[in-house]
N, CA, C and O atoms as a GROMACS GRO file, in nm:
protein
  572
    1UNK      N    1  -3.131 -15.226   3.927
    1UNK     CA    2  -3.126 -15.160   3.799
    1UNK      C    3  -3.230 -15.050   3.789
    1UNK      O    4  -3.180 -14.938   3.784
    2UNK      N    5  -3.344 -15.054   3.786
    2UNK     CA    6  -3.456 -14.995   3.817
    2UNK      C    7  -3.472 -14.903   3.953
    2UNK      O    8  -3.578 -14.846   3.978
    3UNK      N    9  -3.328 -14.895   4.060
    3UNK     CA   10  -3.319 -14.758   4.117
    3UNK      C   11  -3.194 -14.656   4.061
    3UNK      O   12  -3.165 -14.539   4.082
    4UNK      N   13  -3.144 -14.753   3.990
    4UNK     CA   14  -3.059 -14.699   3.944
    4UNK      C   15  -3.072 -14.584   3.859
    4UNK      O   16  -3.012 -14.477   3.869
    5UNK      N   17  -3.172 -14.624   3.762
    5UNK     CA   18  -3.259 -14.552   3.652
    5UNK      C   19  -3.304 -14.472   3.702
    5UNK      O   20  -3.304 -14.364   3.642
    6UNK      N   21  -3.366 -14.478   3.839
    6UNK     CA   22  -3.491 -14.353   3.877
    6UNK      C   23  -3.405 -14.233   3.977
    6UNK      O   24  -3.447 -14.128   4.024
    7UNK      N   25  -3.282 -14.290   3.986
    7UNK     CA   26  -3.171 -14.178   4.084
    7UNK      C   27  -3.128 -14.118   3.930
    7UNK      O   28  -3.112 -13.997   3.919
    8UNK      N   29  -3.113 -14.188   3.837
    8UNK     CA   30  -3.016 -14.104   3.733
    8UNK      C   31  -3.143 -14.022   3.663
    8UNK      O   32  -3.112 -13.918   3.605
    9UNK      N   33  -3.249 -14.050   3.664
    9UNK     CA   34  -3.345 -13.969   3.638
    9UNK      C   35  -3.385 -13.845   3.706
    9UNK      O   36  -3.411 -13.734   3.658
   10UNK      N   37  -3.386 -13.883   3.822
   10UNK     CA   38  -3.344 -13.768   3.972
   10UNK      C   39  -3.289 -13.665   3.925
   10UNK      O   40  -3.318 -13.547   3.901
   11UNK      N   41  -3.221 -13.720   3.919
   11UNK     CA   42  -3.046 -13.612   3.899
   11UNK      C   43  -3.058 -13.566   3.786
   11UNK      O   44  -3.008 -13.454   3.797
   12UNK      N   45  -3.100 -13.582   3.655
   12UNK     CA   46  -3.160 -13.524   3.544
   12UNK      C   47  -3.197 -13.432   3.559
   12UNK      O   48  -3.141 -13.323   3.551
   13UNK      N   49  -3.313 -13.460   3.587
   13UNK     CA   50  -3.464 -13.369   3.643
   13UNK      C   51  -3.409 -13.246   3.731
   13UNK      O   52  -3.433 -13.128   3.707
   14UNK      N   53  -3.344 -13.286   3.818
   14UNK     CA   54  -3.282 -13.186   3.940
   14UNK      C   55  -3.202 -13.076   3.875
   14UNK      O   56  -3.211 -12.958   3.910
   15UNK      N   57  -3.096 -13.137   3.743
   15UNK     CA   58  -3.017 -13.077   3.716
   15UNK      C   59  -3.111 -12.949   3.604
   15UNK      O   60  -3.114 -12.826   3.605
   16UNK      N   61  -3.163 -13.030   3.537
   16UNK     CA   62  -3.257 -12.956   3.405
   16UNK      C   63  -3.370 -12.820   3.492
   16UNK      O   64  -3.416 -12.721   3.435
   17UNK      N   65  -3.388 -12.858   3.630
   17UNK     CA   66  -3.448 -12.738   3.672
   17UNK      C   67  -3.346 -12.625   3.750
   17UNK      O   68  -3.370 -12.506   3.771
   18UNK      N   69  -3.245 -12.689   3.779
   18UNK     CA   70  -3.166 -12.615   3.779
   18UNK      C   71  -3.115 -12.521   3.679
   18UNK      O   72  -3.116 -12.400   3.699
   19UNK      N   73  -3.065 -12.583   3.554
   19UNK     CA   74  -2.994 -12.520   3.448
   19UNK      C   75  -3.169 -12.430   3.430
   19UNK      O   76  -3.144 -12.312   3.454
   20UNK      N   77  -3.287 -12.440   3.407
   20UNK     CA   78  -3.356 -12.375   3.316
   20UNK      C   79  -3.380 -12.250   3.468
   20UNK      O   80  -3.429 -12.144   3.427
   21UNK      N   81  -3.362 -12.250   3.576
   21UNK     CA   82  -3.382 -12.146   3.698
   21UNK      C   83  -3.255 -12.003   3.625
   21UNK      O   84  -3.260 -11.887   3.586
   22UNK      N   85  -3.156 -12.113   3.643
   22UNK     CA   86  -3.053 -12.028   3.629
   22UNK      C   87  -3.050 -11.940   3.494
   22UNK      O   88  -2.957 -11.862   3.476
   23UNK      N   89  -3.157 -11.955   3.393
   23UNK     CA   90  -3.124 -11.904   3.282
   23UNK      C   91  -3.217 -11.855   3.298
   23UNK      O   92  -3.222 -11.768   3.212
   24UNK      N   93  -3.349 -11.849   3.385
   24UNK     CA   94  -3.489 -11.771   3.366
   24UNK      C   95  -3.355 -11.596   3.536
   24UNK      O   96  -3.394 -11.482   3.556
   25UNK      N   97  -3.264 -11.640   3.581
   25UNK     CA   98  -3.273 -11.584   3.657
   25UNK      C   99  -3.167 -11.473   3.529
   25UNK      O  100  -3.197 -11.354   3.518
   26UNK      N  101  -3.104 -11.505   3.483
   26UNK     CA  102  -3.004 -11.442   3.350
   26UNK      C  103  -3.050 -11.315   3.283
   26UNK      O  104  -3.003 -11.209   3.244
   27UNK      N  105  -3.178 -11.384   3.288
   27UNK     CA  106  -3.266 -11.304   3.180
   27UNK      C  107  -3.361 -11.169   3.239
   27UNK      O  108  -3.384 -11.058   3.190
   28UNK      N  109  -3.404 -11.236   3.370
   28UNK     CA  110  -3.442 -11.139   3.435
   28UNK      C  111  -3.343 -11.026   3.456
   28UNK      O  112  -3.381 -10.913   3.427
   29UNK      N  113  -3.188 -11.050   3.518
   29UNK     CA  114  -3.086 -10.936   3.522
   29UNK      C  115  -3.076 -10.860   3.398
   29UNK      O  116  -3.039 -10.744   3.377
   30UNK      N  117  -3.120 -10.956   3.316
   30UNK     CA  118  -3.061 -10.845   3.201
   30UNK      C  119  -3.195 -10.794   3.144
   30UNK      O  120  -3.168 -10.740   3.037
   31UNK      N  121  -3.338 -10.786   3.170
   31UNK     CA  122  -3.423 -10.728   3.194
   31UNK      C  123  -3.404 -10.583   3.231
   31UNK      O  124  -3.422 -10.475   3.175
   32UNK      N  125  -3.358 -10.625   3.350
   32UNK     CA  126  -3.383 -10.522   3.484
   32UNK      C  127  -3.256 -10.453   3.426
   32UNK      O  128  -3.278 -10.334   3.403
   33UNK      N  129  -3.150 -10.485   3.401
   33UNK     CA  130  -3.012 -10.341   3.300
   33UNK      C  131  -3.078 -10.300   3.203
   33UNK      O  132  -3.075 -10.180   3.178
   34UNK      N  133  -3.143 -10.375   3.136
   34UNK     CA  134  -3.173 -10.284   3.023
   34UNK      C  135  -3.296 -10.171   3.044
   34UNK      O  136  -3.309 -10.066   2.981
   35UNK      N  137  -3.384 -10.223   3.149
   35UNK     CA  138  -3.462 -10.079   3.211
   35UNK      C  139  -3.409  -9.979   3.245
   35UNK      O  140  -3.450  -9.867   3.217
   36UNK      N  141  -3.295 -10.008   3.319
   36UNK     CA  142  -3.247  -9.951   3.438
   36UNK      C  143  -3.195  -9.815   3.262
   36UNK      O  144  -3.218  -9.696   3.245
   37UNK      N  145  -3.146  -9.887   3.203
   37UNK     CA  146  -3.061  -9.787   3.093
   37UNK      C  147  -3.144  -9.745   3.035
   37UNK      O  148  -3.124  -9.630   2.996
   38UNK      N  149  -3.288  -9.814   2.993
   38UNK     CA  150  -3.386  -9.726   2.927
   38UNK      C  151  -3.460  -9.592   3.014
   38UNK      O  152  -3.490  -9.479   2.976
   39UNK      N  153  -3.472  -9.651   3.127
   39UNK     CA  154  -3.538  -9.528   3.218
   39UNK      C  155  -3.430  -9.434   3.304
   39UNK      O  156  -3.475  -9.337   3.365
   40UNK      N  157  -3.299  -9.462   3.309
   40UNK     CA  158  -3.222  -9.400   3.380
   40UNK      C  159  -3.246  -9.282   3.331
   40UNK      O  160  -3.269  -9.259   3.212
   41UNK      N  161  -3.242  -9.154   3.469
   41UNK     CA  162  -3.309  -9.008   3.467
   41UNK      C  163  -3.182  -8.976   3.400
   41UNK      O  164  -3.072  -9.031   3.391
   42UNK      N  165  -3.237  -8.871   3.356
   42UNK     CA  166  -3.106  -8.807   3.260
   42UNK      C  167  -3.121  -8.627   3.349
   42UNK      O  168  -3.217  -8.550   3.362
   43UNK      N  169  -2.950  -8.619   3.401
   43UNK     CA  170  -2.968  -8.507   3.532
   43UNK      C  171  -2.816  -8.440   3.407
   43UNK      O  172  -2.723  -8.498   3.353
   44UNK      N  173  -2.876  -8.251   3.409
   44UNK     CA  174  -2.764  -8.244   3.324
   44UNK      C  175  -2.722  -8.131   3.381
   44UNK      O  176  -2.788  -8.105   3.483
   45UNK      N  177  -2.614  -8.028   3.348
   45UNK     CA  178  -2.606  -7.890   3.424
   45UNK      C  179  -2.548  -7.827   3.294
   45UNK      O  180  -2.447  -7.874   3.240
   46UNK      N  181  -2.629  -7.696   3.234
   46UNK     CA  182  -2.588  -7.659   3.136
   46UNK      C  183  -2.516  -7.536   3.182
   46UNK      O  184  -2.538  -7.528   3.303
   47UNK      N  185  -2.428  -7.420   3.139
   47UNK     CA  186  -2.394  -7.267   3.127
   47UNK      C  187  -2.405  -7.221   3.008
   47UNK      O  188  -2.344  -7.268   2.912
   48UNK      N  189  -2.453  -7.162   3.004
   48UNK     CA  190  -2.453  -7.031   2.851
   48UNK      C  191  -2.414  -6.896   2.922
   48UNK      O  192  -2.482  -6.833   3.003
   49UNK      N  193  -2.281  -6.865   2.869
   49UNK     CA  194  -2.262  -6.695   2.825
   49UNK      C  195  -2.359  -6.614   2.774
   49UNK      O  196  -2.422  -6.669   2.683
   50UNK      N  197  -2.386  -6.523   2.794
   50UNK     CA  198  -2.505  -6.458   2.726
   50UNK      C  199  -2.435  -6.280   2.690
   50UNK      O  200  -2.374  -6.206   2.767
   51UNK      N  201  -2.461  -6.265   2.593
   51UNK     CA  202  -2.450  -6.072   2.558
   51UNK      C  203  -2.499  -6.016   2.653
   51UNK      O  204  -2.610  -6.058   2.686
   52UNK      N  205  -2.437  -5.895   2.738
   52UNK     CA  206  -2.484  -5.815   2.838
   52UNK      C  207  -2.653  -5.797   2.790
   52UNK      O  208  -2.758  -5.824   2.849
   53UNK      N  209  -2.624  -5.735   2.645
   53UNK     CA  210  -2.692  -5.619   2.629
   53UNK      C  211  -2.840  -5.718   2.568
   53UNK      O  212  -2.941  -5.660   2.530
   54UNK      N  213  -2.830  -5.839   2.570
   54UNK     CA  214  -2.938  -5.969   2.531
   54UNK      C  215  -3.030  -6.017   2.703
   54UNK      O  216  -3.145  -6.060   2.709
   55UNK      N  217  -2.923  -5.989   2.838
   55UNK     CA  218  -3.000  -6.050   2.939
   55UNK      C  219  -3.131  -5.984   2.973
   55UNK      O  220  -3.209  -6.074   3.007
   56UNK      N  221  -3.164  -5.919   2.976
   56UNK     CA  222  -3.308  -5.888   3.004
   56UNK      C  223  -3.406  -5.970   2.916
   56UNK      O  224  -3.509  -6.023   2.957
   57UNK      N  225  -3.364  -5.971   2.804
   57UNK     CA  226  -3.471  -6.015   2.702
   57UNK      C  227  -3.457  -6.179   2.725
   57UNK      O  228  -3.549  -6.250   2.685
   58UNK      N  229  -3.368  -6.225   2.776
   58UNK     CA  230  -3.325  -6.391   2.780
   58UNK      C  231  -3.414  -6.402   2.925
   58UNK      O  232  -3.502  -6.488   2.933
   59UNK      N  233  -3.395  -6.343   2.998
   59UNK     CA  234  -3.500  -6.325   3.138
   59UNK      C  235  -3.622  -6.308   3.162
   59UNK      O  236  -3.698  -6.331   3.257
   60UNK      N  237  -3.632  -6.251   3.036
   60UNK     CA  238  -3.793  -6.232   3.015
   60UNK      C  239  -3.868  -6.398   2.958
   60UNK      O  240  -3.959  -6.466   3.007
   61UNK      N  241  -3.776  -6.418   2.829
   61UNK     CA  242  -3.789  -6.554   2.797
   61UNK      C  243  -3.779  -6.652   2.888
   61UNK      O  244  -3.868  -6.732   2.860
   62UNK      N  245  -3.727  -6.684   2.969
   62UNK     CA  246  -3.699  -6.742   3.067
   62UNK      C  247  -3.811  -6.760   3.188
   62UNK      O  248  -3.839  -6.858   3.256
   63UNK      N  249  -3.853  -6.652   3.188
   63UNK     CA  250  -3.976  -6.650   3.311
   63UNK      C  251  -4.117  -6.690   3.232
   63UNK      O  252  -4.213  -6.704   3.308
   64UNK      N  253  -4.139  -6.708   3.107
   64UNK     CA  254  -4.198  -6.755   3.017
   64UNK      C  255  -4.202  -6.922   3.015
   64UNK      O  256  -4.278  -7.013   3.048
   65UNK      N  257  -4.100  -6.908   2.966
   65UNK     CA  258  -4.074  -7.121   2.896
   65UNK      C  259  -4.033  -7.189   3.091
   65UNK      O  260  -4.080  -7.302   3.103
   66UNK      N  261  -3.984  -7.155   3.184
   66UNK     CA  262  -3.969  -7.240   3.279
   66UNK      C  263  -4.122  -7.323   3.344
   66UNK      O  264  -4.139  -7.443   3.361
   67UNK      N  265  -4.211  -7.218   3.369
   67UNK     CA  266  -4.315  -7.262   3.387
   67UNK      C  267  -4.405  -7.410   3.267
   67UNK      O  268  -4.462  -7.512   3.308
   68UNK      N  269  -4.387  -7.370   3.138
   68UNK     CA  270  -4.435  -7.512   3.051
   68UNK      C  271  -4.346  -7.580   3.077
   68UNK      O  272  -4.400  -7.690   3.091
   69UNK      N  273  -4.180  -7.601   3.103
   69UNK     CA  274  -4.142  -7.696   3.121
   69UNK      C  275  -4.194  -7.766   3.220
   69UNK      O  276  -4.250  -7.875   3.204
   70UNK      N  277  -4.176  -7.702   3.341
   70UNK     CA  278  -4.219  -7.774   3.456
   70UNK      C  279  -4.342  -7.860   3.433
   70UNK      O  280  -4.348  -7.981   3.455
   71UNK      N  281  -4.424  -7.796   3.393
   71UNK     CA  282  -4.572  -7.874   3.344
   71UNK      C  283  -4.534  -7.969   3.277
   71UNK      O  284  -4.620  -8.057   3.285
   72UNK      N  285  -4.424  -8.009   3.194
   72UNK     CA  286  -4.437  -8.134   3.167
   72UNK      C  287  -4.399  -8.240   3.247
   72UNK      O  288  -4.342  -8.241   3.356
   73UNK      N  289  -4.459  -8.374   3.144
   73UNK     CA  290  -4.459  -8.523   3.211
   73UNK      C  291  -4.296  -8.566   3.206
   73UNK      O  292  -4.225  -8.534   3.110
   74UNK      N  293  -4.260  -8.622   3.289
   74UNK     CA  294  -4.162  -8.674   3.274
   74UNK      C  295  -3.991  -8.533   3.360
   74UNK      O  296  -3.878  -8.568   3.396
   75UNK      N  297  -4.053  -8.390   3.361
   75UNK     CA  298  -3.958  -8.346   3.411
   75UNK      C  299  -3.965  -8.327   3.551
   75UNK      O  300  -4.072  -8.282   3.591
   76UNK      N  301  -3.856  -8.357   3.657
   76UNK     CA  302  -3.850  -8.377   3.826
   76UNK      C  303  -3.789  -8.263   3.828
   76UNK      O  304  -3.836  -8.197   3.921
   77UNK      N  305  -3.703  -8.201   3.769
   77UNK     CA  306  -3.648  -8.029   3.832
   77UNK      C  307  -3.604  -7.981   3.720
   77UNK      O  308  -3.534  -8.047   3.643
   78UNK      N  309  -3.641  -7.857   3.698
   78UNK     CA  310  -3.575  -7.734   3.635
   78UNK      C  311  -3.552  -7.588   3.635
   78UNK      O  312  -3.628  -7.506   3.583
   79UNK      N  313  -3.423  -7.557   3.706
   79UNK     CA  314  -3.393  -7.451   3.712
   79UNK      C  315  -3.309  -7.365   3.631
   79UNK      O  316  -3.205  -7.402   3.576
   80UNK      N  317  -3.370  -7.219   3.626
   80UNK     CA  318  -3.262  -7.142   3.566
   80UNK      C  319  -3.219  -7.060   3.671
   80UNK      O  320  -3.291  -7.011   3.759
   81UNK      N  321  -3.058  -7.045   3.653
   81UNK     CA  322  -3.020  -6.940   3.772
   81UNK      C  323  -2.894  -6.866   3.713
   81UNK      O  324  -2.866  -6.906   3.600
   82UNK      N  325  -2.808  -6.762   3.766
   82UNK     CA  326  -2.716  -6.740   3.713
   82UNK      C  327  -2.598  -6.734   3.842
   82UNK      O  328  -2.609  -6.732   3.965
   83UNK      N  329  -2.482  -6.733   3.750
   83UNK     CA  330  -2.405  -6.736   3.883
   83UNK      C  331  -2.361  -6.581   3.936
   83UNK      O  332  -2.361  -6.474   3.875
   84UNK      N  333  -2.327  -6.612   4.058
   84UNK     CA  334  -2.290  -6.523   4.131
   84UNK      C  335  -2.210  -6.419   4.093
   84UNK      O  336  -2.239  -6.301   4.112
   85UNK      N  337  -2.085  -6.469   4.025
   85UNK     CA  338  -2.010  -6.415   4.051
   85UNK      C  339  -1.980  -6.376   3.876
   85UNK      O  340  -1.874  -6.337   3.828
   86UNK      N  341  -2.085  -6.399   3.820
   86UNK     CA  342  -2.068  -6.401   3.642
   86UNK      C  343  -2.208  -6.385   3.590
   86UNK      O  344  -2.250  -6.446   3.491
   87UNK      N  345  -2.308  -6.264   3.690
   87UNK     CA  346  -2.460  -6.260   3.626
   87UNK      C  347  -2.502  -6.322   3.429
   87UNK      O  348  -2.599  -6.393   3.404
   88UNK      N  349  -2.448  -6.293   3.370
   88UNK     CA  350  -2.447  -6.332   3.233
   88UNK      C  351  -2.375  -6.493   3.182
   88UNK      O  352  -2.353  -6.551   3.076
   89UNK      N  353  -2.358  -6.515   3.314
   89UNK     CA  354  -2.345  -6.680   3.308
   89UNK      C  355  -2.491  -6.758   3.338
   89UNK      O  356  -2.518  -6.751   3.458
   90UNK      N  357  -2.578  -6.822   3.270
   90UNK     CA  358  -2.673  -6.868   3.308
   90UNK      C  359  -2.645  -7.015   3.292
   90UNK      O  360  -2.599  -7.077   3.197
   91UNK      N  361  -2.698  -7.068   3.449
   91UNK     CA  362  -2.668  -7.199   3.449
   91UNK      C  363  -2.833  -7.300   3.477
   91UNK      O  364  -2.930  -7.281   3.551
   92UNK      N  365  -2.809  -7.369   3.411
   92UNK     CA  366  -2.918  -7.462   3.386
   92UNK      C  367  -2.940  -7.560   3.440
   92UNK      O  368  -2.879  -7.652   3.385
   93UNK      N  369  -3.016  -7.603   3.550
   93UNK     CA  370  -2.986  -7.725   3.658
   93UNK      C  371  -3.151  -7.817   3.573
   93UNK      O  372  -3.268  -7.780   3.582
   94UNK      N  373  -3.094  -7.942   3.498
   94UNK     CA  374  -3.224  -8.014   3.456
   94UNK      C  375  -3.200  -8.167   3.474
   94UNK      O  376  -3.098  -8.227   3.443
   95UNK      N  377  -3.333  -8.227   3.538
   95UNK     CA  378  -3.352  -8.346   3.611
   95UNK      C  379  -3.501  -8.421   3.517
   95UNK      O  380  -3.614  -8.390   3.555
   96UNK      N  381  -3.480  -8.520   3.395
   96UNK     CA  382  -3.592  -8.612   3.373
   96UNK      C  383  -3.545  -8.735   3.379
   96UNK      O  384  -3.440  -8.795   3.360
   97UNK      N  385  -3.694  -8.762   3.424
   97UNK     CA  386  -3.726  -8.910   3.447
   97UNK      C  387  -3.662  -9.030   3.367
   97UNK      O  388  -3.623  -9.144   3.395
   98UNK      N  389  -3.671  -8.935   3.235
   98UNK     CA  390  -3.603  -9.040   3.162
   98UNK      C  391  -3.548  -8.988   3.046
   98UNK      O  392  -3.576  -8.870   3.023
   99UNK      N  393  -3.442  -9.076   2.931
   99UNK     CA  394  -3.418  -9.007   2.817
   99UNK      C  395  -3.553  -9.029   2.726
   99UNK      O  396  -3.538  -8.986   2.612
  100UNK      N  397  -3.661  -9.078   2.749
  100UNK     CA  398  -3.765  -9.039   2.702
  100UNK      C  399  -3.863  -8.890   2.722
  100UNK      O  400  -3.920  -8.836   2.627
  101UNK      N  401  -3.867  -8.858   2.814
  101UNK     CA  402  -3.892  -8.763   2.868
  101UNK      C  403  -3.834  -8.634   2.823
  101UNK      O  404  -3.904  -8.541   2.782
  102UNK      N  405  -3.662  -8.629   2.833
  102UNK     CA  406  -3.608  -8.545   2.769
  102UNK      C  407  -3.649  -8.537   2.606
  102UNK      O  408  -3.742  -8.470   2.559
  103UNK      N  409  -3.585  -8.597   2.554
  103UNK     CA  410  -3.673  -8.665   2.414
  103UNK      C  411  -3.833  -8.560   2.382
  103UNK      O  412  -3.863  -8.470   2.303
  104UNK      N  413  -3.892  -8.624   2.476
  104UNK     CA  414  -4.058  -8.560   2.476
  104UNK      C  415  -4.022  -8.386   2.470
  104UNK      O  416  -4.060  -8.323   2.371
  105UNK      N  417  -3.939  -8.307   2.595
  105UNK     CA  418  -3.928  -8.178   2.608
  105UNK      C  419  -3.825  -8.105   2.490
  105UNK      O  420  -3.817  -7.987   2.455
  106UNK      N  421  -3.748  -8.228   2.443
  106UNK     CA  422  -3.674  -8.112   2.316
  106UNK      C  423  -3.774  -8.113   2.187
  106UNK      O  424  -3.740  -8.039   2.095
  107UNK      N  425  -3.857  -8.166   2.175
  107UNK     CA  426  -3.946  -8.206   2.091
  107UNK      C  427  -4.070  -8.097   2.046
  107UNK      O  428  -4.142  -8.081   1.947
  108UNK      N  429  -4.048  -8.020   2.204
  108UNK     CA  430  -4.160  -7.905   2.190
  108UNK      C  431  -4.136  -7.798   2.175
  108UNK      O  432  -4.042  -7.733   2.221
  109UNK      N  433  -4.249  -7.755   2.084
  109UNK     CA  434  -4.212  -7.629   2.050
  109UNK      C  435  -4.188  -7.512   2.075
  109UNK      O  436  -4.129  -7.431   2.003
  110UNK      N  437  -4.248  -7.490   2.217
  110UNK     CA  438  -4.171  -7.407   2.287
  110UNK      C  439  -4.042  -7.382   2.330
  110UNK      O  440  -3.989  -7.272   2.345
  111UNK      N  441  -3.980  -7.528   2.355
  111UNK     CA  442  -3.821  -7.525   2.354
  111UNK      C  443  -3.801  -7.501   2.240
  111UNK      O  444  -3.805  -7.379   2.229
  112UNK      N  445  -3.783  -7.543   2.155
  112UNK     CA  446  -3.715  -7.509   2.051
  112UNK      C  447  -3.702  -7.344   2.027
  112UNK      O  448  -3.597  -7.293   1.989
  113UNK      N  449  -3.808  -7.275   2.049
  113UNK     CA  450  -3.838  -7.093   2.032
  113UNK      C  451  -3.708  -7.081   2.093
  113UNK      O  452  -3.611  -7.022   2.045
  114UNK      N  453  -3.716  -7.168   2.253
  114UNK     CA  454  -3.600  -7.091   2.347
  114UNK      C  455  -3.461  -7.143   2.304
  114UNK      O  456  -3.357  -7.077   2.312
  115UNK      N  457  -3.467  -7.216   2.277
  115UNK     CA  458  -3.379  -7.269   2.259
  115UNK      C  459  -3.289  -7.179   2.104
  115UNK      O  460  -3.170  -7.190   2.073
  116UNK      N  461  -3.403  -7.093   2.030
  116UNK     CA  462  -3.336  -7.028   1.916
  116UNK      C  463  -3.317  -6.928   1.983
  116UNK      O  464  -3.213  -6.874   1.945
  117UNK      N  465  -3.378  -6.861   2.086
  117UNK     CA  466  -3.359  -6.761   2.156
  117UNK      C  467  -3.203  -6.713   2.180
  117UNK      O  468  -3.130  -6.625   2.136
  118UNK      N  469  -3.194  -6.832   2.284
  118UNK     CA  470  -3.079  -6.894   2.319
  118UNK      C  471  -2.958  -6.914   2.312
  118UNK      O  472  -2.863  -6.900   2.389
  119UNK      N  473  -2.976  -6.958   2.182
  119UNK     CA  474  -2.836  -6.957   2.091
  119UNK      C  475  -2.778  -6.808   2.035
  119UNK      O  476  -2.659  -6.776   2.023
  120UNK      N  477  -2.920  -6.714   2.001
  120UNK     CA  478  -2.854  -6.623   1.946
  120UNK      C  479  -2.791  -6.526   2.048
  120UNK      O  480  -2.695  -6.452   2.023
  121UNK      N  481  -2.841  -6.532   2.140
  121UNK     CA  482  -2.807  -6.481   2.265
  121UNK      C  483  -2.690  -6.454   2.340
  121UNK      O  484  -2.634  -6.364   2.402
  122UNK      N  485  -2.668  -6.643   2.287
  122UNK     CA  486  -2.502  -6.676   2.389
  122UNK      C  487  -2.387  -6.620   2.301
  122UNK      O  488  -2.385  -6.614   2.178
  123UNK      N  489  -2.324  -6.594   2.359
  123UNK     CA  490  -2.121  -6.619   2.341
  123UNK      C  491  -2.086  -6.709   2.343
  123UNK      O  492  -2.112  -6.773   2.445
  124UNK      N  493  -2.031  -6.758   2.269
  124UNK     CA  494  -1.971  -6.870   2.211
  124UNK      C  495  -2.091  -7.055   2.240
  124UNK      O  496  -2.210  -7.066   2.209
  125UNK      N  497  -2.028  -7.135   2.287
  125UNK     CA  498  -2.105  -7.261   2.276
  125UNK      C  499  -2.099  -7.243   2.448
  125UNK      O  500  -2.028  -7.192   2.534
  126UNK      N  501  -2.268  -7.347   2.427
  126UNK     CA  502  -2.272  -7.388   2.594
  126UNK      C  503  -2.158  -7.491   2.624
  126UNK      O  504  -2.079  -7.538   2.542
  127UNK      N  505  -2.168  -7.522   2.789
  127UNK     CA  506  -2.104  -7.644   2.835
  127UNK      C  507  -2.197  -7.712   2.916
  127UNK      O  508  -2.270  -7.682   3.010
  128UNK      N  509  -2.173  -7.808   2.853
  128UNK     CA  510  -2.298  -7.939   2.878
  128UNK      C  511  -2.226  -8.083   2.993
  128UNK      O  512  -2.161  -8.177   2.946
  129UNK      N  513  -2.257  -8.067   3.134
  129UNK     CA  514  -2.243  -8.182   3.230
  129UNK      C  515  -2.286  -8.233   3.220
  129UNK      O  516  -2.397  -8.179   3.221
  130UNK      N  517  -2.304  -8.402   3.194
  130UNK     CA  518  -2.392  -8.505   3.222
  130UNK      C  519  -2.360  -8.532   3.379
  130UNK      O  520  -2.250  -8.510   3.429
  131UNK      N  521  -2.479  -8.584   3.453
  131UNK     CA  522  -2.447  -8.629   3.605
  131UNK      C  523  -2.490  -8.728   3.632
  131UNK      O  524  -2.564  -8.782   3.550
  132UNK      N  525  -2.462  -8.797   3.763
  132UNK     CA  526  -2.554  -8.924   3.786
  132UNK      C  527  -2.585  -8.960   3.926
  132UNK      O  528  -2.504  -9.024   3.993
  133UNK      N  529  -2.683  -8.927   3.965
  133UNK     CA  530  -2.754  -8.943   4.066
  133UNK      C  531  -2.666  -9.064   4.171
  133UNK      O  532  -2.657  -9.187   4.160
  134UNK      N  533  -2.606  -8.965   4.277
  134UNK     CA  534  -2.489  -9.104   4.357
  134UNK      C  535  -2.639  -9.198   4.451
  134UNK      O  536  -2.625  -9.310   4.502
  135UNK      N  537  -2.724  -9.148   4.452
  135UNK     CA  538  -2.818  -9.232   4.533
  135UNK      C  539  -2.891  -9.400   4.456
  135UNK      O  540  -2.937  -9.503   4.505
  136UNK      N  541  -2.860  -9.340   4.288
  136UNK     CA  542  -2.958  -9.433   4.250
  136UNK      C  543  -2.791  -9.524   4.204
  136UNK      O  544  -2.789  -9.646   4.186
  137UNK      N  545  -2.706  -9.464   4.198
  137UNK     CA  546  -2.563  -9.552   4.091
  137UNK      C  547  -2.513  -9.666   4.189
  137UNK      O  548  -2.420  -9.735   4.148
  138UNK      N  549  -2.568  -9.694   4.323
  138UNK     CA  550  -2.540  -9.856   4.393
  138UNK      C  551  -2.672  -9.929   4.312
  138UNK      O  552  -2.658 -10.045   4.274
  139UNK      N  553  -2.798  -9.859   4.285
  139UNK     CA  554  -2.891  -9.956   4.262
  139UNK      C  555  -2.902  -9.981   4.067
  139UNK      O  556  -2.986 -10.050   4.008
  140UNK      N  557  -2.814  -9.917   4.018
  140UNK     CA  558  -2.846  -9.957   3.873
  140UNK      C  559  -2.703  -9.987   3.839
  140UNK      O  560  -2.687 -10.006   3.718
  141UNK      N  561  -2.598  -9.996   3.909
  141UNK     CA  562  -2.493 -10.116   3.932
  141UNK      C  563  -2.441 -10.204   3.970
  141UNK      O  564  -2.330 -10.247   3.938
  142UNK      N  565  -2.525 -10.248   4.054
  142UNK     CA  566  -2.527 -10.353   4.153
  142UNK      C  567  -2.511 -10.471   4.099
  142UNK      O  568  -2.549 -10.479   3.982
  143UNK      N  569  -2.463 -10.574   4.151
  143UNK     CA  570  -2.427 -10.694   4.086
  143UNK      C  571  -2.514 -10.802   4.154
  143UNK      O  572  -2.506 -10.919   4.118
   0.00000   0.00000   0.00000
């Protein structure tokens, strides 16, 4: 009777560290997603049309505000370039760390100048790509 008790106690015990592993391991996954979504870099590719007769002055601005961006925390690349084959197409290649980060750079006031710049500048509305890094999308989907 008394091994009986101490096997069914066993098996209790065995099971109860089991069930509480499996729920400390639950929690950790869903830890680690919800980082993964709080810090996931935010990689975007903008175009703006611009008025012929506005690009110099958007270029000038431009060789201005790229440099503070870069200086900030949180941004890994930002380029302005135009395309080839459409000089008054300016395309916007931008890479942060995080949507905090972005957050932090629309926040300043220097963007914002350019950003009024910007607008008055363009033809019609930008077009805005979101992207996603194919290197990091096995490791923040992974199962």
């Amino acid at each position: 009777m008394i091994l009986a008790v101490l096997v069914a106690a066993s098996v209790w015990a065995t099971y109860r560290l089991w069930a509480k592993q499996a729920v400390n391991a639950t929690a950790d996954q869903n830890r680690v997603e919800q980082s993964n979504m709080t810090n996931e870099k935010v990689i975007m590719l903008i175009e703006a049309k611009i008025q012929p007769q506005r690009r110099a002055e958007l270029v000038d601005a431009i060789s201005q505000y790229v440099p503070l961006v870069r200086a900030e925390p949180g941004v890994e690349t930002f380029y302005v370039t135009a395309r080839k084959d459409d000089p008054n197409t300016f395309v916007f290649y931008e890479v942060y760390k995080s949507h905090a980060a972005q957050d932090f750079h629309l926040q300043q006031n220097f963007t914002k100048n350019f950003l009024a710049t910007l607008k008055s500048a363009q033809i019609g509305d930008r077009v805005r790509v979101n992207l996603v890094d194919l290197n990091m999308e096995g490791q923040t989907h992974s199962n």
